[in-house]
FIVEXKE-198061 format. One record per residue (C-alpha): x, y, z. Coordinates in nm, 3 decimals, decimal comma. Last residue first. Layout:
ATOM:x:y:z
ATOM:X:Y:Z $
...
***
This chain:
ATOM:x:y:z
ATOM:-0,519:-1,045:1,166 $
ATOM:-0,576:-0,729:1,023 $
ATOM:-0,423:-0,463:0,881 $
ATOM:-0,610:-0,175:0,704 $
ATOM:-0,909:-0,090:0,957 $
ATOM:-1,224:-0,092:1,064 $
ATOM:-1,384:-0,307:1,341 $
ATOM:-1,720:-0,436:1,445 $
ATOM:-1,787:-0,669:1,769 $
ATOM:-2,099:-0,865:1,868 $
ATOM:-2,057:-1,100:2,145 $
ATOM:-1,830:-1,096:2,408 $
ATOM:-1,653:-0,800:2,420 $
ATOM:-1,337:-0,834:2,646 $
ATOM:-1,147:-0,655:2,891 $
ATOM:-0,833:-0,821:3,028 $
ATOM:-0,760:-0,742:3,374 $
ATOM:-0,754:-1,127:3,530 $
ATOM:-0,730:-1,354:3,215 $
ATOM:-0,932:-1,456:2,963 $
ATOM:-0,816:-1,818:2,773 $
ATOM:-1,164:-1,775:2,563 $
ATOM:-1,346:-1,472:2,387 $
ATOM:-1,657:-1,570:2,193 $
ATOM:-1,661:-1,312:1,920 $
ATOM:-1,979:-1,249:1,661 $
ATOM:-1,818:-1,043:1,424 $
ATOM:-1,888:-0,737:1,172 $
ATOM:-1,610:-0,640:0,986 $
ATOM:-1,510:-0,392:0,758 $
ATOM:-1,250:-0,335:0,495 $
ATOM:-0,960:-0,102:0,378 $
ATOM:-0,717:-0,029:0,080 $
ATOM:-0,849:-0,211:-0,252 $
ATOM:-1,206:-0,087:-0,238 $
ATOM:-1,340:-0,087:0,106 $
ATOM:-1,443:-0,494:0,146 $
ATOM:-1,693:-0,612:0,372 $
ATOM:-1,680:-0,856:0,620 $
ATOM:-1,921:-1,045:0,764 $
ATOM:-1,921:-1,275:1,107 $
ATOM:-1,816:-1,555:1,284 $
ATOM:-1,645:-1,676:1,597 $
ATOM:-1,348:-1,799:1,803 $
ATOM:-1,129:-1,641:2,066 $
ATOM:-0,811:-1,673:2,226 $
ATOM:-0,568:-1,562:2,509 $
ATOM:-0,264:-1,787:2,654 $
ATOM:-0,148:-1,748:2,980 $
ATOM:0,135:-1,898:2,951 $
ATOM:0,329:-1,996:2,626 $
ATOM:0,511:-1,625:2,639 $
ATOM:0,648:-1,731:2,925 $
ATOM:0,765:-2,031:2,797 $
ATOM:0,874:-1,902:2,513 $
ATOM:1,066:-1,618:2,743 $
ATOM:1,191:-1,928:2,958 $
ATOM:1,373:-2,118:2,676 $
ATOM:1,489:-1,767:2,513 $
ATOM:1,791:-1,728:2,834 $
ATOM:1,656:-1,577:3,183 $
ATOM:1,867:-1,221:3,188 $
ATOM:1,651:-1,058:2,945 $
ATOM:1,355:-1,052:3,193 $
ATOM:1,031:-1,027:2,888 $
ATOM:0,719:-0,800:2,922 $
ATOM:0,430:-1,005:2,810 $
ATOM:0,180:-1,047:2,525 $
ATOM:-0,051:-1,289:2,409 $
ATOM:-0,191:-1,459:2,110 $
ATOM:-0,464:-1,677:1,975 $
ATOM:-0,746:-1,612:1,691 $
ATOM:-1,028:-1,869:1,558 $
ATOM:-1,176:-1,750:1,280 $
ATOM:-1,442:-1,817:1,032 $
ATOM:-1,597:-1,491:0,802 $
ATOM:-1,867:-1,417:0,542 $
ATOM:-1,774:-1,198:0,203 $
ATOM:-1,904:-0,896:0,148 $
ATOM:-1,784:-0,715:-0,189 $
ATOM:-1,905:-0,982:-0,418 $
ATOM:-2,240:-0,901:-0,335 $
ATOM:-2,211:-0,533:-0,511 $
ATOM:-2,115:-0,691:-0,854 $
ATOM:-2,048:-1,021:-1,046 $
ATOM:-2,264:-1,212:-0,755 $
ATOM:-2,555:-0,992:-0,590 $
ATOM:-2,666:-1,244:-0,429 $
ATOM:-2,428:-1,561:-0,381 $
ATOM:-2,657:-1,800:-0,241 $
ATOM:-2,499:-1,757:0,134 $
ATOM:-2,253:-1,480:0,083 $
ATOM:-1,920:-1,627:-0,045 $
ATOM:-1,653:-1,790:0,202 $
ATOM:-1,363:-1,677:0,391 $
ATOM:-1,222:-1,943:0,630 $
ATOM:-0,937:-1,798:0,899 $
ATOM:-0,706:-1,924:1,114 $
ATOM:-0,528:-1,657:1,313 $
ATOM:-0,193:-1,612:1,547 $
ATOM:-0,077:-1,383:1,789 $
ATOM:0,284:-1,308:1,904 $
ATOM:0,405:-1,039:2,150 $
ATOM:0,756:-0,907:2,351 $
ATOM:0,827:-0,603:2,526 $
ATOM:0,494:-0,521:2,649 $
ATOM:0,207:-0,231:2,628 $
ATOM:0,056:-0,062:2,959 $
ATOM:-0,288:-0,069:2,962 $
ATOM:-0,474:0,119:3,216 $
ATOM:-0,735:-0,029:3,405 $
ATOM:-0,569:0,052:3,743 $
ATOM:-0,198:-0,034:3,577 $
ATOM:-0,193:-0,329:3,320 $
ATOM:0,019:-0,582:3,143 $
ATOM:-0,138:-0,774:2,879 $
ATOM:-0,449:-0,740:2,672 $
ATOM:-0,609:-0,452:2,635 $
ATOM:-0,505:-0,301:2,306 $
ATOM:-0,889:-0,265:2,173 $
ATOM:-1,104:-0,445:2,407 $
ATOM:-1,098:-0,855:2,325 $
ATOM:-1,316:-1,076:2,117 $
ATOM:-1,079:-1,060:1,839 $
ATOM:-0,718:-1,098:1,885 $
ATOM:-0,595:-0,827:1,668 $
ATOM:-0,792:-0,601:1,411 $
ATOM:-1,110:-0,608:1,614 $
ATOM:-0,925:-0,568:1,981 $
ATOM:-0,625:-0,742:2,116 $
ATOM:-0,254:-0,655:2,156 $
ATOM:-0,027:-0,358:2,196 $
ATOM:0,371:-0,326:2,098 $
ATOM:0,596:-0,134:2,347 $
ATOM:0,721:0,198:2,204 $
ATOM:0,522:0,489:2,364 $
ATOM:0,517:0,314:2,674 $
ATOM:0,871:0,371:2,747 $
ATOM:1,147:0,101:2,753 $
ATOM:1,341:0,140:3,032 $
ATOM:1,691:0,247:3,035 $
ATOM:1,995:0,009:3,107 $
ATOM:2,205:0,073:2,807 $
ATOM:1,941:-0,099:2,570 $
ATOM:1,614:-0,213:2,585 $
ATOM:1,510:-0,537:2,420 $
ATOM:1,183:-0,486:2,206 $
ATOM:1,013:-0,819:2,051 $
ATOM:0,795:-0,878:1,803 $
ATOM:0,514:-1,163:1,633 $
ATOM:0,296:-1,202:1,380 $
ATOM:0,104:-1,489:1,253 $
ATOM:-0,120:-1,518:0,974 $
ATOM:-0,300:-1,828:0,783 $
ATOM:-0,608:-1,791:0,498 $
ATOM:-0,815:-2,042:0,422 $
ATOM:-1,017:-1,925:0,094 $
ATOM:-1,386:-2,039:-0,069 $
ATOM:-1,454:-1,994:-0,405 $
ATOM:-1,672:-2,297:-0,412 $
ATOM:-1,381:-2,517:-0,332 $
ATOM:-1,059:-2,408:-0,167 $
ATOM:-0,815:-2,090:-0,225 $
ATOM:-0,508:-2,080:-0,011 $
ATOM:-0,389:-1,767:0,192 $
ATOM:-0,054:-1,712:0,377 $
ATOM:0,027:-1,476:0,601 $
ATOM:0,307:-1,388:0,778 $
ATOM:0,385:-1,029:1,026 $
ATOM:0,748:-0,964:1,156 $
ATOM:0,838:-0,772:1,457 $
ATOM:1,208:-0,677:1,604 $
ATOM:1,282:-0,366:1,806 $
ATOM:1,625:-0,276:1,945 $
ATOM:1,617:-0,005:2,232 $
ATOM:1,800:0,341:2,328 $
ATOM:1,536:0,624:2,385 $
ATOM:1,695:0,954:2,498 $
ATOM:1,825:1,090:2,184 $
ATOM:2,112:1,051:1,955 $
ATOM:2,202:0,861:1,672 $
ATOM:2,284:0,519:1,852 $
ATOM:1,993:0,566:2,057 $
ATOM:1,685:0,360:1,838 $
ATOM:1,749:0,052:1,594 $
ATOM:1,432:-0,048:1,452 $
ATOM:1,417:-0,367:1,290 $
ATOM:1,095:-0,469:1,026 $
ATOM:1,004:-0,789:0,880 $
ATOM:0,720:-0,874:0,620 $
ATOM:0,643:-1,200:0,486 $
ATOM:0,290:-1,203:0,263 $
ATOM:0,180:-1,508:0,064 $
ATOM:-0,008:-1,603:-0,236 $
ATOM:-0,368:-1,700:-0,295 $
ATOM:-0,768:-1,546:-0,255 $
ATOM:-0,638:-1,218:-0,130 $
ATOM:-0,926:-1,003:-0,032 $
ATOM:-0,765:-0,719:0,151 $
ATOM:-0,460:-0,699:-0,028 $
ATOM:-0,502:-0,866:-0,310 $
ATOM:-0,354:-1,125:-0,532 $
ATOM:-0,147:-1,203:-0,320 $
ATOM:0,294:-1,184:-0,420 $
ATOM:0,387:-0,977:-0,093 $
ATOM:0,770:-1,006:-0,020 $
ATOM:0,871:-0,718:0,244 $
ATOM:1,162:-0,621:0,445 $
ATOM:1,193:-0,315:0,688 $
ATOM:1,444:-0,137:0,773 $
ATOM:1,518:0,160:1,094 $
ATOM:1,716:0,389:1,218 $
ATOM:1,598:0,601:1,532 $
ATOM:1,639:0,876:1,692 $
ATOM:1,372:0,967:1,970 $
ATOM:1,414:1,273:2,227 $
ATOM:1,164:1,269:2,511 $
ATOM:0,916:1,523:2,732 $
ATOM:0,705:1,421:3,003 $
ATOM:0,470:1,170:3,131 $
ATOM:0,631:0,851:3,181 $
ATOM:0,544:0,850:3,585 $
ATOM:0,215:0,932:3,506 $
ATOM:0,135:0,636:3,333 $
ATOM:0,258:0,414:3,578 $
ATOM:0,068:0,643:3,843 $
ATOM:-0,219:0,558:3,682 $
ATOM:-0,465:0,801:3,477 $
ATOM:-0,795:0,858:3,659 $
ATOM:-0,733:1,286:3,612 $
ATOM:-0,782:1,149:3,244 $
ATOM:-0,514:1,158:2,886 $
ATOM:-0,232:1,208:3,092 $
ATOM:0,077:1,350:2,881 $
ATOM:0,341:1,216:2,660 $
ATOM:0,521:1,443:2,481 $
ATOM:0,783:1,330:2,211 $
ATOM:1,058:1,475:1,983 $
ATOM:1,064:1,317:1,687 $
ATOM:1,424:1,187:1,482 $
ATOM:1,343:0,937:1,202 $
ATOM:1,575:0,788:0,974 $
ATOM:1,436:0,501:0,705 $
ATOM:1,567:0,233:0,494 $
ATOM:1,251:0,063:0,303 $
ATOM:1,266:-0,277:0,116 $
ATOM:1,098:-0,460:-0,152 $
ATOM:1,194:-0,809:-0,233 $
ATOM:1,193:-1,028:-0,519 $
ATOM:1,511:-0,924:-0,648 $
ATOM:1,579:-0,584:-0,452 $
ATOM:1,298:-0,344:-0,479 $
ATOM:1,347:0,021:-0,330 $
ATOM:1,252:0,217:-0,105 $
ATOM:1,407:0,530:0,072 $
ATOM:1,317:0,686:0,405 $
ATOM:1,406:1,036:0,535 $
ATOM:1,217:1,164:0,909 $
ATOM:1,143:1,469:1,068 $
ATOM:0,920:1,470:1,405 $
ATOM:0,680:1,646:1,621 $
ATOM:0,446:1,374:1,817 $
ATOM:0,208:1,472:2,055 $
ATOM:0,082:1,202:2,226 $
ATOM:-0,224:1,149:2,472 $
ATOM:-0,224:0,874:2,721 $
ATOM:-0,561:0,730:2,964 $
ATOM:-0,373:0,378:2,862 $
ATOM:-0,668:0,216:2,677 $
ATOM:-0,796:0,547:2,568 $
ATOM:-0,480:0,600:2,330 $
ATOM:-0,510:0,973:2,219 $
ATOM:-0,300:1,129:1,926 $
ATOM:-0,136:1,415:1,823 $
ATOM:0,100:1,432:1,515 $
ATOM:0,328:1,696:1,403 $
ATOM:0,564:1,618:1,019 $
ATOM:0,764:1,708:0,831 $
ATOM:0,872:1,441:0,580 $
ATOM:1,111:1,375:0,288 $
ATOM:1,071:1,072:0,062 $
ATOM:1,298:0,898:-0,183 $
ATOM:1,230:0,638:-0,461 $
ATOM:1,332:0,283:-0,616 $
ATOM:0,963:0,184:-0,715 $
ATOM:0,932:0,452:-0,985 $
ATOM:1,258:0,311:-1,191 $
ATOM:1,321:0,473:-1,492 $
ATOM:1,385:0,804:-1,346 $
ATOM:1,464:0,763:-0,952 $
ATOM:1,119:0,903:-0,774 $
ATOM:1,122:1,188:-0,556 $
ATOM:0,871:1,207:-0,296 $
ATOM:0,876:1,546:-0,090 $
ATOM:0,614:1,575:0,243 $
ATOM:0,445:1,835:0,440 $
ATOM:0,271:1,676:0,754 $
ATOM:-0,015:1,789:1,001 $
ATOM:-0,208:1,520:1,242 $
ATOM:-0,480:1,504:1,448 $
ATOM:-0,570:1,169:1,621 $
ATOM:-0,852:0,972:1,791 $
ATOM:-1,145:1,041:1,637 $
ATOM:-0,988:1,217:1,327 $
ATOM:-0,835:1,495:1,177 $
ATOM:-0,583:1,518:0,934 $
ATOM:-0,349:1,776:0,735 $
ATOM:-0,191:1,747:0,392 $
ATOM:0,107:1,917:0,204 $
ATOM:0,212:1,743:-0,030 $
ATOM:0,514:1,823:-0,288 $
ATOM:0,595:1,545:-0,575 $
ATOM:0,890:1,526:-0,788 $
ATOM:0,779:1,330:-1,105 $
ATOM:1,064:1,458:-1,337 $
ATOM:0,964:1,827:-1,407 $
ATOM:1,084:2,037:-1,056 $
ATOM:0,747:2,038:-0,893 $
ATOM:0,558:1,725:-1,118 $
ATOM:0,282:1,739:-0,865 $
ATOM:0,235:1,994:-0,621 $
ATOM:-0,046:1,854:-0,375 $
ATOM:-0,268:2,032:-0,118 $
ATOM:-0,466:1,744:0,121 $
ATOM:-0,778:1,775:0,377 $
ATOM:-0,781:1,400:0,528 $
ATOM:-1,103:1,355:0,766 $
ATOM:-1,052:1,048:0,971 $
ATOM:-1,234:0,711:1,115 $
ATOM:-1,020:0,480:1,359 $
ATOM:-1,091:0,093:1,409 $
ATOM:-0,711:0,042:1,315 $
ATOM:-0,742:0,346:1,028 $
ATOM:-0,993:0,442:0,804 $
ATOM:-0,987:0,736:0,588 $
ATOM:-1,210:1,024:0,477 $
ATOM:-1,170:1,198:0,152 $
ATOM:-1,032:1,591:0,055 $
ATOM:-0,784:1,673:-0,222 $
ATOM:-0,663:1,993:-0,362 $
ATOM:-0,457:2,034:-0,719 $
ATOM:-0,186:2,254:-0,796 $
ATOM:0,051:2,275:-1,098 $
ATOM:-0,275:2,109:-1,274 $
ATOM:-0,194:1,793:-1,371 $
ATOM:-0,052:1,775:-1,715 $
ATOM:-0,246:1,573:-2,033 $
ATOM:-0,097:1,329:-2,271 $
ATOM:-0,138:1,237:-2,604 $
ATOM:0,053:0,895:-2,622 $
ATOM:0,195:0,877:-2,999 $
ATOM:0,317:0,556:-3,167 $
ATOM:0,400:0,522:-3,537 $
ATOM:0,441:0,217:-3,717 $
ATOM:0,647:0,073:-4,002 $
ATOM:0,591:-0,213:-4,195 $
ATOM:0,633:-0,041:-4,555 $
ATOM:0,935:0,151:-4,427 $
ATOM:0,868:0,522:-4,409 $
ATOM:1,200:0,727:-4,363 $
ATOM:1,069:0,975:-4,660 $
ATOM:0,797:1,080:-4,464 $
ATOM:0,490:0,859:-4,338 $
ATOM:0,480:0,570:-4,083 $
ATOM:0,170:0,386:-3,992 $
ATOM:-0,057:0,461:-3,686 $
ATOM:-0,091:0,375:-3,315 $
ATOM:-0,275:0,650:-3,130 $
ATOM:-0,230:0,609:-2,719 $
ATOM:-0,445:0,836:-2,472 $
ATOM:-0,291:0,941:-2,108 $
ATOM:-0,466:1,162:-1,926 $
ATOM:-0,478:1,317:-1,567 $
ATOM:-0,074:1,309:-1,576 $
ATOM:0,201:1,396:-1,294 $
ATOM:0,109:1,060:-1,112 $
ATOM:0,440:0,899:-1,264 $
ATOM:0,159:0,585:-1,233 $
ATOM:-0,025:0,727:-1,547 $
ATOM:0,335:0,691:-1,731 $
ATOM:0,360:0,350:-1,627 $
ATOM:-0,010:0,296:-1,728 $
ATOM:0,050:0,388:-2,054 $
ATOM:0,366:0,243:-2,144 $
ATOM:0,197:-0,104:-2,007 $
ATOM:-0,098:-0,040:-2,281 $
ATOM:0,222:0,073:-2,525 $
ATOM:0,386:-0,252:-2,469 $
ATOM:0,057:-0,463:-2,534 $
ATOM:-0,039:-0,261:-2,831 $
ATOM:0,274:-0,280:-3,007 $
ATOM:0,316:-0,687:-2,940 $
ATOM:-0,032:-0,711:-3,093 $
ATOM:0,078:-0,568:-3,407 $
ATOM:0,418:-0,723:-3,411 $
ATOM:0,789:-0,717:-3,332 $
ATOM:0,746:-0,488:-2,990 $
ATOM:1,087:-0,353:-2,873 $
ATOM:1,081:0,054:-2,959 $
ATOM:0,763:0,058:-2,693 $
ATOM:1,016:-0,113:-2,450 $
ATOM:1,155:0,276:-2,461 $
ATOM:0,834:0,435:-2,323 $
ATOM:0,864:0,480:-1,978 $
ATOM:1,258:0,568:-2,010 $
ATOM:1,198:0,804:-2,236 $
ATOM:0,945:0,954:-2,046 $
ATOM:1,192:1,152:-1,830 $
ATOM:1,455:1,264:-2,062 $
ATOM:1,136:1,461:-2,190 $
ATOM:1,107:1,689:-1,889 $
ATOM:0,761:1,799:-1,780 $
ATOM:0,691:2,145:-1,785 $
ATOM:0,441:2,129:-2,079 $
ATOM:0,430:1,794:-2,243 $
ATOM:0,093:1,790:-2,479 $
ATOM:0,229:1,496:-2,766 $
ATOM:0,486:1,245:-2,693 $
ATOM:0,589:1,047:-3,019 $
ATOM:0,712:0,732:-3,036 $
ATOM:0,878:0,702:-3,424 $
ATOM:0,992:0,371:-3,642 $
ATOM:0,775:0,050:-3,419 $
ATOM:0,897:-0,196:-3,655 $
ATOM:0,680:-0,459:-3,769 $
ATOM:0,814:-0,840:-3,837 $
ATOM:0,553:-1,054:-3,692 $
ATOM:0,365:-1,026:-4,043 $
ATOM:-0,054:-0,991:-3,960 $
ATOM:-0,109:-0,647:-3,960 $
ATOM:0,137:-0,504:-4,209 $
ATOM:0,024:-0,784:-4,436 $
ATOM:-0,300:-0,646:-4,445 $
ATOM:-0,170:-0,321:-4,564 $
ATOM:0,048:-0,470:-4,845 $
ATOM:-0,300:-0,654:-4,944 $
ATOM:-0,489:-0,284:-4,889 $
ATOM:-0,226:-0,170:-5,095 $
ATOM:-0,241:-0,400:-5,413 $
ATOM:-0,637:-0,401:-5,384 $
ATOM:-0,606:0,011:-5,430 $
ATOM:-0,377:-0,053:-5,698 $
ATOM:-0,589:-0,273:-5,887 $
ATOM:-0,906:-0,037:-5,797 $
ATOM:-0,684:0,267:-5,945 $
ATOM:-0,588:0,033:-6,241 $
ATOM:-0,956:0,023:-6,345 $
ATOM:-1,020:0,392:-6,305 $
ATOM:-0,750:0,467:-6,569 $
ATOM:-0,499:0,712:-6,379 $
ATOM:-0,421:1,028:-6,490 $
ATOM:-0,376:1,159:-6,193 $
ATOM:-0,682:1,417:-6,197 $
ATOM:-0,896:1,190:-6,373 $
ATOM:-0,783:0,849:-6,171 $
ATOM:-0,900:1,056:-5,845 $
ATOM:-0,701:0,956:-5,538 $
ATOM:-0,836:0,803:-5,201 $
ATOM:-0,587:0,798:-4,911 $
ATOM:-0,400:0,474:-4,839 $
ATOM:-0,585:0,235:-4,617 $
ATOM:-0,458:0,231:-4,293 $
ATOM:-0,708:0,336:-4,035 $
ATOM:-0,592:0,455:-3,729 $
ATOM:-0,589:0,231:-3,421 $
ATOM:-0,711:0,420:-3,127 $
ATOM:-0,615:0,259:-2,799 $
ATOM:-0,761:0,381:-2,533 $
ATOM:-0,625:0,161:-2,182 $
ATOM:-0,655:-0,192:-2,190 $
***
């Protein structure tokens, strides 16, 4: 729980002499109110009178009333403190305050009731500007992420960012606006600007993406969901004189609009970690209708479901799966084909190099699954437990999937059975180690099986870094 500081409530001391008040009767009176007081804490029926907001500068009040109004709702003590702890971090999660301390206290004035109480969150502003600089990990990608942030622009949560990236495989500058809907910080809408260049070894490509895009979020029952418009303008390029003449032959300039939503239902306990629930997300991209030279449908979905066993040991399931149809008659381009294998994929493989393929370089496909079985377990004789060791935990898997490009015309019994051929796996073991709540590493021993003719694989040790894995 946040800092709660819980005033005392005795009445204040007063002098029998100067009140004329016998000594004696002042300690019956002082019993009388420290009873009354008592009571106060322990009856169910307290009434939270006042809420007070204390250090607002340029934020607007109409704001925080919505933050704090279940505050006005607790019928006891405890009740009070539990509502203003989740006041607290609700108005912490506005991101527009460093601070947020909470004083509950009894009532005074002439409104006082005897079982009233007084809440006031002292709160302190961000800065109007504030700079930022970390690293971040990516799919088996390392960055430096230089950031300038405007919180709380306009008064009601608005945030500007501007933030630029560099890393060992991309470079990117964006300038975003969040707005948040007051009352509801989940339902929320983001602007962004945006250039990104990146460099895809596996297909001897470079990118350089310069795009605009609009999404909104917001939760729907016990779903979350995100609409989103993106036009970027594209330019594909040769990463190596070696490139193929596949690659080549995409090289150039190209105009992508595209609408897209995507689904989600996460209830695990964590994200990198989970040790129960379940994870469904599904995403459609719709790309030509509103312009531009890329006309497709996209479909992917990712599963996983984790199930804790004895000695604080989990099993956790995934599968994910996608498929692009082209539309109109053009060809998909390489940009937007999906990409399997590598440390966050189908381990035991080169990163992205399974499937079709051009003089070593990796083209992408139009449809994909992969699947993984996986048994986390503690660190043999749990050093560390309670603290650092409970970071690393060791690591099971087996892993399966492939990827293909897809003839339309055949009817779905033939592209499951193509996708049923040729199938790629891998078993093995290793440690992984958890980066806070957002990342984690892993260190694998990979026996690659099911190989076929151009795959590249890494048999033995393989590490990997990233944010979604299999």
């Amino acid at each position: 729980m946040g800092t709660v500081h819980a005033r005392s409530m005795d009445p204040l001391p007063m002098h029998g002499r100067d009140m004329g008040v016998h000594p004696d009767d002042m300690i019956e009176v002082q019993e009388a109110e420290q009873e009354t007081k008592q009571e106060v804490l322990e009856n169910k029926d307290v009434v939270v009178q006042h809420v007070n907001i204390e250090g607002l500068g340029r934020t607007k009040e109409d704001l925080l009333g919505y933050e704090i109004s279940e505050v006005f709702h607790a019928k006891n003590l405890i009740d009070v403190m539990k509502k203003s702890h989740i006041a607290r971090q609700k108005l912490l999660r506005l991101g527009i305050f460093k601070e947020v301390e909470v004083v509950i206290d009894t009532s005074d004035g002439a409104d006082a009731l005897p079982n009233g109480l007084d809440v006031t969150f002292e709160v302190t502003e961000m800065k109007r500007l504030t700079g930022s600089y970390n690293t971040m990990v990516g799919n088996n990608e390392g960055s430096m992420v230089l950031g300038v942030k405007l919180p709380n622009v306009f008064g009601r949560a608005e945030k500007l960012t501007f933030q630029f990236s560099y890393g060992t495989k991309e470079t990117s500058y964006g300038l975003s606006f969040f707005k948040p809907q007051p009352g509801n910080f989940e339902r929320n809408l983001a602007l962004n600007l945006y250039k990104v260049t990146g460099q895809f070894p596996w297909s001897s490509l470079k990118e350089t993406d310069r795009g605009v895009s609009t999404e909104l979020n917001f939760p729907l029952w016990r779903t979350n969901h995100t609409l989103k418009w993106e036009g970027v303008w594209r330019e594909l390029g040769c990463l190596a004189r070696s490139a193929s003449f596949a690659v080549r032959e995409e090289s150039g300039h190209t105009l992508k609009s595209a609408l897209s939503h995507t689904m989600s239902i996460d209830n695990r306990n964590s994200a990198i970690f989970p040790k129960k629930g379940a994870l469904l997300r599904i995403n459609q991209e719709l790309a030509g209708y509103t312009g531009g030279d890329a006309s497709f449908l996209k479909e992917d979905f990712e599963l996983q479901v984790n199930r804790r066993l004895v000695w604080d040991s989990v099993l956790s399931a995934s599968l994910w799966g996608g498929c692009l149809l082209p539309i109109g008659g053009r060809p998909s381009s390489i940009a937007d084909r999906f990409y399997l294998g590598g440390p966050t994929s189908v381990r035991g493989f080169g990163m992205y190099s399974i499937g079709p393929q051009s003089e070593g370089d990796y083209l992408g496909g139009e449809a994909y699954w992969a699947g993984g079985l996986h048994l986390y377990t503690p660190l043999p004789f749990r050093p560390g437990r309670a603290g650092f060791g409970d970071l690393f935990r060791t690591h099971f898997f087996l892993n399966a999937g492939n990827l293909c490009n897809l003839n339309y015309g055949e009817g779905p019994r033939a592209h499951l059975q193509k996708l049923a051929e040729c199938i790629r796996w891998s078993y093995g073991a290793g440690i992984v180690l958890r980066l806070a709540n957002i990342a984690r590493l892993e260190l694998n021993y990979c026996i690659p099986m099911g190989v076929q003719s151009g795959d590249r694989i890494c048999d033995g040790v393989q590490f990997g870094a990233g944010i979604r894995f299999l």
